[in-house]
Phi, psi and omega in degrees: 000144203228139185227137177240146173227120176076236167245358142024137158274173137322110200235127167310151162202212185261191174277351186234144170229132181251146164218171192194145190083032198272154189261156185305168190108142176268137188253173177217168175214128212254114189221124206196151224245159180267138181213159208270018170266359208053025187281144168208161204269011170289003181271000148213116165315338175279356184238005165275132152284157167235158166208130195215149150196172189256163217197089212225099168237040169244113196280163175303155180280157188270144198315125169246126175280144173232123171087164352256206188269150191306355178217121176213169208255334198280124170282009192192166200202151173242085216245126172303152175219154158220152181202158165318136184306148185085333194276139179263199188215172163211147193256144165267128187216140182041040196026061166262150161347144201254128189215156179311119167215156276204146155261126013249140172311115186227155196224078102036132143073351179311138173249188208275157172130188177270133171224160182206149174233090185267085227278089178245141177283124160244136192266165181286350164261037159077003188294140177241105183278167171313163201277152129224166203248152170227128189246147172214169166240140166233117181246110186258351172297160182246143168314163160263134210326123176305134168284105174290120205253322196209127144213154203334173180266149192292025130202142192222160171267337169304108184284342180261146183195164207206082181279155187239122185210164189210127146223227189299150180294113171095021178292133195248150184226172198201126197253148169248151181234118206048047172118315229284199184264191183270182160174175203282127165204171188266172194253154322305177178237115227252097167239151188246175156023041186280141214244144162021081191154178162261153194210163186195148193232082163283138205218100178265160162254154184219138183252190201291341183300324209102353153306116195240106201332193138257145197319153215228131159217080160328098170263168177173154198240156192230119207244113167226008156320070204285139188283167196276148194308150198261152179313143154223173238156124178117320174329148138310156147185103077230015169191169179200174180276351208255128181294346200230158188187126168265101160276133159255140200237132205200124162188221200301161174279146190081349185305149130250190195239168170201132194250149137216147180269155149038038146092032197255152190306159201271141174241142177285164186202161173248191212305325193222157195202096165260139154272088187273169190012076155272130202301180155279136179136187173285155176204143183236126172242155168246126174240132171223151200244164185246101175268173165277043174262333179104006171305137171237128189284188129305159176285135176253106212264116183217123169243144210215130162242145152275097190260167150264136181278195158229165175340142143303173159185192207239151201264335208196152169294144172306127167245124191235121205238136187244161179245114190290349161289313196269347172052072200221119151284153176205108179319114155267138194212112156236116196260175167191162215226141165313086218238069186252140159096315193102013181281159171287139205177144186181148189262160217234329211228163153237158119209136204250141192223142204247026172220174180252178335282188177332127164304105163323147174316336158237126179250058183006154191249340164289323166262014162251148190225141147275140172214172176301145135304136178200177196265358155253139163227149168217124179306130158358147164280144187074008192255147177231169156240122178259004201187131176205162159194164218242151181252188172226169180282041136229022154110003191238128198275149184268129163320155214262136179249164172274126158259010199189152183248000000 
């Protein structure tokens, strides 16, 4: 039996061919038989044996991991692995036993803390090459709600505002405005052209994992509005006899107020507003309301005179008629009462005096009588009048007239 290995000669050999010392790479070994005639089978190629195999004592390069990052918020990972074809692979995890596992490596259930994967390639002729590793930290806590150190007063006149806010050390924060989405921002947090209304400002802390607190939120309403000048009431008008006059005052709620009489500096004042020993003449109260934005109205302004009336007094001489049976005198009297201004006024009263001469303005009451007015009157029987004059409903007496010559 004649035997070639490789490129070899041709050597006789046995029914066993041992080699030893083979370098990597594939051999082959060529084999063909003798018969005692000198026949050999390379004169038919169907009577050669053949043989081949590769001969691989080189382990695989180690295995390269993508991922994941070195700080992540994620309990669980998918970690790509690539190696040379064919070659399978075994996993390590938190440097526990290497056990078979798959690309991509996927992983569960991690609690916070440091993890690491160390991965190696067995090539199909069983060489196992080096490990290689990916280390990560997982932090799934969320930071703590950021602290709002300034912010606007719950309601301002100011379209601009300005929060002050702090958290955990090395914290990035990310702000929503009214509502809107969130996004990154800084302390303080700087608003503009803020319109009428209520508005709020959320404050997330966000740490390097990517973890986000719950929101931190400064509200406040924005009033820059001024309010409408306030009710006052109570005031004459357009005059009046009374030297004292009670306003009542009335507008938004929480407004205060601030008065002046008679152009005099504005004072704070409350609900009601008197003006005592006023003089004769014109008089102005001006009121203005306040909100709690610190908004100041316009004035609300009501003005007045304090007059004097004059006397009632009789239109036409008395007519006085007597009945000689019954000796019943009987008055026709058309009086008037002063009504200047649109003040109210009306004569109200007689009274008649029944001796000469003219009656002084106080007068005894034995020889004088009161009685209602009216434009008839009839005296008591046997009673005359030689003298009368009319009062009006705010108290005031008409000069003494004559009913008789």
């Amino acid at each position: 039996m004649w035997c070639q290995y490789d490129e070899s000669y041709w050597e006789t050999c046995s029914t066993t061919k041992t080699f030893t010392g083979l370098a990597d790479g594939v051999h082959y070994l060529y084999v063909m038989q003798e018969d005692a005639a000198g026949n050999n089978s390379t004169a038919s190629p169907s009577n050669m044996a053949y043989v081949s195999w590769r001969v691989d004592n080189v382990a695989p390069a180690a295995p390269v991991i993508s991922g994941p990052a070195a700080l992540t918020n994620s309990r669980s990972a998918s970690i790509p692995v690539s190696t040379e074809g064919g070659a399978s692979l075994t996993c390590s995890v938190d440097s526990g036993s290497y056990s078979a596992c798959t690309a991509p490596v996927s992983l569960s259930g991690l609690a916070d803390g440091g993890h690491s994967l160390s991965v190696k390639a067995t090539d199909a002729a069983g060489n196992t090459g080096s490990s290689a590793s990916a280390s990560w930290t997982i932090d799934a806590t969320p930071p703590s709600t950021p602290t709002i150190s300034d912010s606007p007063a719950a309601r301002t006149q100011s379209s601009s505002a300005s929060v002050a806010f702090s958290g955990d050390d090395g914290a990035s924060f990310t702000c929503s405005v009214d509502g809107g989405a969130y996004s990154a921002c800084a302390s303080p947090k700087a608003l503009s052209g803020l319109a009428d209304g209520e508005h709020s400002l959320a404050v997330k802390a966000v740490d390097g994992a990517g973890n986000a607190s719950d929101p931190a939120t400064a509200s406040w309403t924005v009033d820059a509005t001024a309010p409408a000048a306030p009710d006052v009431t109570g005031v004459p008008s357009p005059a009046t006899i009374a030297t004292r006059v009670t306003a009542a005052i009335s507008g938004e709620p929480d407004a205060t107020f601030a008065c002046s009489v008679d152009s005099a500096a504005y004072t704070a004042c409350g609900a009601t507003l008197s003006a005592n020993n006023l003089s004769l003449g014109v008089h102005v109260i001006r009121v203005q309301q306040t909100d709690l934005s610190g908004n100041t109205s316009e004035a609300a302004t009501r003005t007045w005179s304090v007059v004097v009336l004059n006397a009632p007094r009789l239109l036409s001489k008395v007519g006085l008629s007597l009945a000689p049976k019954t000796k019943i005198v009987t008055l026709k009297l058309n009086a008037s009462a002063d009504r200047s201004y649109g003040i109210s006024n009306s004569v109200t009263a007689l009274e008649y005096y029944n001796k000469f001469p003219r009656p002084k303005d106080s007068v005894t009451r034995n020889l004088s009588f009161v009685v209602g007015y009216a434009t008839t009157v009839k005296l008591r029987a046997g009673q005359v009048a030689c003298w009368l004059r009319v009062r009006d409903n705010l108290g005031k007496w008409s000069t003494w007239y004559r009913t008789q010559s």
